[in-house]
N, C-alpha and C positions, 0 to 999 in steps of 0.2 A: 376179555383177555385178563390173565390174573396178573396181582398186581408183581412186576419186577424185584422189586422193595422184597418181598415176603421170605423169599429166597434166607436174608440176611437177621432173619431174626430170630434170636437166642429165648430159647425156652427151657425154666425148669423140667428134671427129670426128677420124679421124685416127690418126696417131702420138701418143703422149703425151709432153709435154714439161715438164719441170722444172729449173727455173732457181733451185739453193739447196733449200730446202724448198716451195717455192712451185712448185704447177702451177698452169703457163699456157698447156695445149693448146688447142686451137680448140675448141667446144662447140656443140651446137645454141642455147644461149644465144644466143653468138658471133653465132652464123651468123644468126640472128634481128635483130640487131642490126645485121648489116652489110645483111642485107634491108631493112630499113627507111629504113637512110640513103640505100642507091640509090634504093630508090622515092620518097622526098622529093625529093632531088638531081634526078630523071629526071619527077617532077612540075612544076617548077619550071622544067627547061631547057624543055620539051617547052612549058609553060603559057604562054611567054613568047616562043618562035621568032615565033611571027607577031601581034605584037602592033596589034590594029584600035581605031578609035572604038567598033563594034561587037565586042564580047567574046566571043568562044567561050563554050563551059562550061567549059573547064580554065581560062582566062586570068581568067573570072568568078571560079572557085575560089579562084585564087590572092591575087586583087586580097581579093576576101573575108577573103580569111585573115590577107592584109598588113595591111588596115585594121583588123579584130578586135583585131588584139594592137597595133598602133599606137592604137588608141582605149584599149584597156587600160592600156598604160603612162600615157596622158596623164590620164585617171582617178584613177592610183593614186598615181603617181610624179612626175608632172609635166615640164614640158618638159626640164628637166636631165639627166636619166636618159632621155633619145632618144637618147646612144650606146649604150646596153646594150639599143637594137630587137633587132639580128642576133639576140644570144643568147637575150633571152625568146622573140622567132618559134622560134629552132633549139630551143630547149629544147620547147617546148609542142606542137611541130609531133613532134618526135622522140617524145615521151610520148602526144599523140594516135594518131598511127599505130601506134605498137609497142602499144596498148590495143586498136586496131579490127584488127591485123595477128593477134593473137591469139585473135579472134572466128571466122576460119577454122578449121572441123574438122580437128582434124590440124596445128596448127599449136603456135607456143611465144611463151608471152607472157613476155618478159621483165621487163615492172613486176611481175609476180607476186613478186619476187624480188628479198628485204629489203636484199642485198648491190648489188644494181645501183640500187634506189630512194637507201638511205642513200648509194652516192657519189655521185649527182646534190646530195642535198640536202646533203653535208658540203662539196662542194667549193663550191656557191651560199653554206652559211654561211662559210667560211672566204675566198669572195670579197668578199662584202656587208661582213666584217669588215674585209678590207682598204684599200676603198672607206673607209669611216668614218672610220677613220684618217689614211690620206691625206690626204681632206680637211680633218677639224677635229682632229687631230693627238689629244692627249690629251682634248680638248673633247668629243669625243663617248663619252668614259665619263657627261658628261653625259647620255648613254641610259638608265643608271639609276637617275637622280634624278630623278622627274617633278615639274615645278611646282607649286606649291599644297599639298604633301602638308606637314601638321604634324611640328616635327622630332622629339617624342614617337615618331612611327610611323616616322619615316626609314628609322631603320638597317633595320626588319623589311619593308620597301618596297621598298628597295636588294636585302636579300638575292632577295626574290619573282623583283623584275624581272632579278637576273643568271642563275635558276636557268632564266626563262622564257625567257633569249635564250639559254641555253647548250642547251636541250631543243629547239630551231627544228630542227633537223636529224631530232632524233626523230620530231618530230607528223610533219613533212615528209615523210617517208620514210614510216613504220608507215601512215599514213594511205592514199596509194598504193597499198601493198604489201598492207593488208587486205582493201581495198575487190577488187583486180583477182583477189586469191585466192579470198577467200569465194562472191565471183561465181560465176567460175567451176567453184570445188567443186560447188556449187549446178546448176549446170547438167550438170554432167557425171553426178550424181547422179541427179537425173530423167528422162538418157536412160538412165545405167544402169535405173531403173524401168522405162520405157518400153519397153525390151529383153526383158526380164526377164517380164511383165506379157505379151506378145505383144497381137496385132491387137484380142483381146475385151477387156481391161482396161486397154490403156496409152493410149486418149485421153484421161483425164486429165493424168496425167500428162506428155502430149504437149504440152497446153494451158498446163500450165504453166512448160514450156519454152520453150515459143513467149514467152510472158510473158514468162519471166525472161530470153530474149534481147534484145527490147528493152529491157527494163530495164536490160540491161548493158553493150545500146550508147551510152543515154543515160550512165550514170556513167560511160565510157569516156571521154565527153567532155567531164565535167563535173568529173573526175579532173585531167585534164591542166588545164582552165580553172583549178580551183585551186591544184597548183601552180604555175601559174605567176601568178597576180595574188597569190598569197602572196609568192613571190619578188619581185613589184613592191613588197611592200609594202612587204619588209626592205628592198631597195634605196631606198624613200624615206625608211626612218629613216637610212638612210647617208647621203645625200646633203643630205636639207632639216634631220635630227636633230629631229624632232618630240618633245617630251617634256610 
Protein backbone atom coordinates (compact mmCIF):
# COMPACT_ATOMS: atom_id res chain seq x y z
CA UNK A 1 0.00 0.00 0.00
CA UNK A 2 1.65 3.32 -0.75
CA UNK A 3 2.32 5.45 1.58
CA UNK A 4 -0.89 8.16 2.54
CA UNK A 5 1.87 10.83 3.71
CA UNK A 6 3.14 11.03 -0.08
CA UNK A 7 0.18 12.52 -1.45
CA UNK A 8 1.30 15.88 0.52
CA UNK A 9 4.63 16.51 -0.46
CA UNK A 10 5.87 19.48 -2.31
CA UNK A 11 8.42 19.07 -4.92
CA UNK A 12 10.72 21.46 -7.00
CA UNK A 13 9.71 22.20 -10.54
CA UNK A 14 12.48 23.28 -12.20
CA UNK A 15 15.98 24.66 -11.49
CA UNK A 16 16.23 25.27 -7.69
CA UNK A 17 16.50 28.59 -6.66
CA UNK A 18 17.70 30.39 -3.46
CA UNK A 19 17.71 33.61 -2.55
CA UNK A 20 19.92 33.99 0.97
CA UNK A 21 18.94 30.95 2.81
CA UNK A 22 15.49 30.88 1.64
CA UNK A 23 14.41 28.59 -1.30
CA UNK A 24 12.06 29.88 -3.52
CA UNK A 25 11.85 27.45 -6.59
CA UNK A 26 8.71 26.87 -8.39
CA UNK A 27 6.94 23.73 -6.77
CA UNK A 28 4.04 21.63 -7.56
CA UNK A 29 2.56 23.79 -4.69
CA UNK A 30 3.21 26.69 -6.81
CA UNK A 31 1.93 25.36 -9.82
CA UNK A 32 -1.34 24.28 -8.08
CA UNK A 33 -1.75 27.67 -7.16
CA UNK A 34 -1.29 29.41 -10.23
CA UNK A 35 -3.74 26.69 -11.54
CA UNK A 36 -6.35 27.82 -9.60
CA UNK A 37 -6.18 31.46 -10.01
CA UNK A 38 -6.27 30.98 -14.03
CA UNK A 39 -9.32 28.86 -13.61
CA UNK A 40 -11.20 31.48 -11.49
CA UNK A 41 -9.80 34.36 -13.66
CA UNK A 42 -10.87 32.23 -16.87
CA UNK A 43 -14.44 31.46 -15.04
CA UNK A 44 -15.23 34.77 -14.45
CA UNK A 45 -13.97 36.42 -18.05
CA UNK A 46 -15.59 33.47 -19.89
CA UNK A 47 -19.08 33.65 -17.25
CA UNK A 48 -19.51 37.25 -18.13
CA UNK A 49 -18.58 37.69 -22.13
CA UNK A 50 -22.19 37.50 -22.91
CA UNK A 51 -24.14 38.66 -20.31
CA UNK A 52 -28.32 37.96 -21.15
CA UNK A 53 -31.63 38.66 -19.07
CA UNK A 54 -31.67 34.95 -19.42
CA UNK A 55 -28.30 33.38 -17.73
CA UNK A 56 -26.24 30.78 -18.93
CA UNK A 57 -24.97 28.15 -16.41
CA UNK A 58 -21.63 29.74 -16.06
CA UNK A 59 -23.04 33.58 -15.88
CA UNK A 60 -25.93 31.67 -13.23
CA UNK A 61 -22.63 30.36 -11.49
CA UNK A 62 -21.21 33.38 -11.25
CA UNK A 63 -24.05 35.74 -10.31
CA UNK A 64 -24.62 32.83 -7.44
CA UNK A 65 -21.33 33.28 -6.10
CA UNK A 66 -21.46 37.17 -6.36
CA UNK A 67 -24.44 37.26 -4.44
CA UNK A 68 -23.32 34.35 -1.64
CA UNK A 69 -20.59 36.19 -0.47
CA UNK A 70 -22.37 39.63 -1.04
CA UNK A 71 -25.24 38.32 1.27
CA UNK A 72 -22.44 37.00 3.53
CA UNK A 73 -20.78 40.18 4.20
CA UNK A 74 -24.11 42.05 4.79
CA UNK A 75 -24.91 39.28 7.36
CA UNK A 76 -21.83 39.43 9.16
CA UNK A 77 -20.26 42.62 8.71
CA UNK A 78 -22.62 45.03 7.55
CA UNK A 79 -22.98 47.68 4.84
CA UNK A 80 -19.50 49.30 5.89
CA UNK A 81 -17.34 46.57 5.12
CA UNK A 82 -18.83 46.23 1.25
CA UNK A 83 -15.37 47.52 0.13
CA UNK A 84 -13.61 44.53 1.41
CA UNK A 85 -16.47 42.35 -1.23
CA UNK A 86 -13.31 41.85 -3.97
CA UNK A 87 -11.27 40.29 -1.35
CA UNK A 88 -13.67 38.02 0.78
CA UNK A 89 -15.27 36.79 -2.99
CA UNK A 90 -11.14 36.40 -4.08
CA UNK A 91 -10.29 34.99 -0.85
CA UNK A 92 -13.32 32.18 -0.60
CA UNK A 93 -13.44 31.66 -4.25
CA UNK A 94 -9.38 31.03 -4.31
CA UNK A 95 -9.84 28.56 -0.95
CA UNK A 96 -12.99 26.92 -2.66
CA UNK A 97 -11.38 25.82 -5.87
CA UNK A 98 -7.92 25.02 -4.63
CA UNK A 99 -10.27 22.49 -1.94
CA UNK A 100 -12.38 20.90 -5.17
CA UNK A 101 -9.04 21.35 -7.57
CA UNK A 102 -7.47 18.81 -5.20
CA UNK A 103 -10.40 16.24 -5.27
CA UNK A 104 -8.92 15.36 -8.79
CA UNK A 105 -6.68 12.02 -8.68
CA UNK A 106 -3.39 12.91 -9.11
CA UNK A 107 -3.64 16.36 -8.19
CA UNK A 108 -2.12 18.75 -5.12
CA UNK A 109 -4.23 20.41 -2.69
CA UNK A 110 -2.50 23.15 -1.50
CA UNK A 111 -4.93 24.21 1.86
CA UNK A 112 -3.38 20.81 2.87
CA UNK A 113 -0.55 22.83 3.86
CA UNK A 114 -0.26 24.71 7.30
CA UNK A 115 2.51 27.16 5.77
CA UNK A 116 0.11 28.27 2.88
CA UNK A 117 -3.22 28.18 5.23
CA UNK A 118 -1.36 30.22 8.33
CA UNK A 119 -0.20 33.15 5.47
CA UNK A 120 -3.88 33.56 4.34
CA UNK A 121 -4.93 33.67 7.80
CA UNK A 122 -1.63 35.94 9.39
CA UNK A 123 -1.97 38.41 6.66
CA UNK A 124 -6.22 38.72 7.13
CA UNK A 125 -5.18 39.10 10.92
CA UNK A 126 -2.49 41.54 10.47
CA UNK A 127 -4.98 43.37 8.06
CA UNK A 128 -8.34 43.18 10.28
CA UNK A 129 -5.65 44.81 12.80
CA UNK A 130 -4.88 47.54 10.75
CA UNK A 131 -8.38 48.32 9.71
CA UNK A 132 -9.17 48.64 13.62
CA UNK A 133 -6.81 50.99 14.18
CA UNK A 134 -7.19 53.24 11.39
CA UNK A 135 -10.43 53.52 12.18
CA UNK A 136 -10.88 54.08 16.11
CA UNK A 137 -7.14 54.87 16.48
CA UNK A 138 -6.42 53.55 20.14
CA UNK A 139 -10.15 53.03 20.89
CA UNK A 140 -10.39 49.91 19.53
CA UNK A 141 -8.00 48.35 22.31
CA UNK A 142 -11.52 48.72 23.59
CA UNK A 143 -11.73 45.03 21.80
CA UNK A 144 -10.65 43.88 25.03
CA UNK A 145 -12.78 45.16 27.44
CA UNK A 146 -16.18 43.81 26.97
CA UNK A 147 -19.01 45.73 28.58
CA UNK A 148 -20.76 44.65 31.67
CA UNK A 149 -17.93 42.55 32.82
CA UNK A 150 -17.33 43.25 36.79
CA UNK A 151 -14.03 44.91 37.45
CA UNK A 152 -13.22 42.11 40.12
CA UNK A 153 -12.92 39.72 36.86
CA UNK A 154 -11.48 42.49 34.35
CA UNK A 155 -7.99 42.09 34.41
CA UNK A 156 -8.56 38.03 33.92
CA UNK A 157 -11.10 39.00 31.02
CA UNK A 158 -8.71 41.31 29.38
CA UNK A 159 -5.94 38.79 29.59
CA UNK A 160 -8.57 35.72 27.93
CA UNK A 161 -9.87 38.23 25.20
CA UNK A 162 -6.05 39.34 24.06
CA UNK A 163 -4.73 35.63 24.03
CA UNK A 164 -8.14 34.91 21.96
CA UNK A 165 -7.46 37.60 19.33
CA UNK A 166 -3.70 37.03 19.19
CA UNK A 167 -4.58 32.91 18.41
CA UNK A 168 -7.23 34.11 15.33
CA UNK A 169 -4.58 33.15 13.00
CA UNK A 170 -4.05 29.76 14.69
CA UNK A 171 -7.79 28.47 14.87
CA UNK A 172 -7.76 30.10 11.17
CA UNK A 173 -5.29 28.29 9.72
CA UNK A 174 -4.99 24.58 11.71
CA UNK A 175 -8.64 24.51 11.23
CA UNK A 176 -8.27 24.51 7.18
CA UNK A 177 -5.26 22.76 7.09
CA UNK A 178 -6.63 19.62 9.25
CA UNK A 179 -9.78 19.28 8.03
CA UNK A 180 -8.33 19.28 3.90
CA UNK A 181 -5.35 16.71 5.38
CA UNK A 182 -7.20 14.33 7.45
CA UNK A 183 -9.65 14.16 4.41
CA UNK A 184 -7.71 13.27 2.40
CA UNK A 185 -5.25 10.82 4.25
CA UNK A 186 -8.62 9.14 4.79
CA UNK A 187 -9.26 8.57 1.42
CA UNK A 188 -6.30 7.80 -0.14
CA UNK A 189 -6.15 5.05 2.66
CA UNK A 190 -9.17 3.22 1.56
CA UNK A 191 -8.20 3.22 -1.93
CA UNK A 192 -4.99 2.03 -0.86
CA UNK A 193 -7.44 -0.97 0.84
CA UNK A 194 -9.29 -1.19 -1.96
CA UNK A 195 -6.08 -1.96 -4.17
CA UNK A 196 -4.68 -4.15 -1.87
CA UNK A 197 -8.03 -6.15 -1.06
CA UNK A 198 -8.46 -6.65 -5.10
CA UNK A 199 -12.01 -7.30 -7.06
CA UNK A 200 -13.32 -10.17 -4.04
CA UNK A 201 -12.76 -7.96 -0.87
CA UNK A 202 -12.46 -4.32 -1.73
CA UNK A 203 -16.20 -3.18 -2.20
CA UNK A 204 -16.22 -2.29 1.04
CA UNK A 205 -13.87 -0.55 1.15
CA UNK A 206 -14.90 1.00 -2.31
CA UNK A 207 -18.14 2.05 -0.52
CA UNK A 208 -16.57 3.77 1.77
CA UNK A 209 -14.65 5.90 -0.42
CA UNK A 210 -17.40 6.66 -2.45
CA UNK A 211 -18.74 7.97 0.95
CA UNK A 212 -15.98 9.67 2.26
CA UNK A 213 -15.70 11.51 -1.24
CA UNK A 214 -18.68 13.31 -0.84
CA UNK A 215 -18.05 13.98 2.38
CA UNK A 216 -15.11 15.71 1.42
CA UNK A 217 -16.55 17.55 -1.26
CA UNK A 218 -19.09 18.94 1.18
CA UNK A 219 -16.33 20.13 3.76
CA UNK A 220 -14.37 21.42 0.88
CA UNK A 221 -17.05 23.94 0.68
CA UNK A 222 -17.88 24.35 3.97
CA UNK A 223 -14.13 24.85 4.77
CA UNK A 224 -13.82 27.78 2.51
CA UNK A 225 -17.60 29.06 3.75
CA UNK A 226 -15.87 29.30 7.02
CA UNK A 227 -13.11 30.87 6.47
CA UNK A 228 -14.26 33.32 5.14
CA UNK A 229 -17.57 34.46 7.17
CA UNK A 230 -14.76 34.10 10.01
CA UNK A 231 -12.85 36.61 8.34
CA UNK A 232 -16.22 38.88 8.13
CA UNK A 233 -16.49 38.48 11.34
CA UNK A 234 -12.96 39.87 12.51
CA UNK A 235 -13.61 42.52 9.90
CA UNK A 236 -16.90 43.65 11.85
CA UNK A 237 -15.07 43.86 15.06
CA UNK A 238 -12.66 46.32 13.18
CA UNK A 239 -15.01 48.21 11.63
CA UNK A 240 -18.45 48.48 14.06
CA UNK A 241 -15.77 47.39 17.45
CA UNK A 242 -18.66 45.35 18.89
CA UNK A 243 -17.55 44.58 22.60
Amino acid sequence: MANPMQQFEVKTIGPKIEIGNFDVSFTNSSLFMVITVVIISMFFVISTQKKSLVPSRLQLLSEMAYEFVAKMIAETAGSKARPFFPFILTLFLFILFSNMIGMIPYSFTTTSHIIVTFTLAFFIFIGVTVIGFVKHGLGYLKLFVPSGVPIVLLPIIVVIEIISYLSRPISLSVRLFANMMAGHTMLKVFGGFVISLGLVGGWLPLGFSVALTGLEILVAFLQAYVFAILTCIYLNDAINLHH
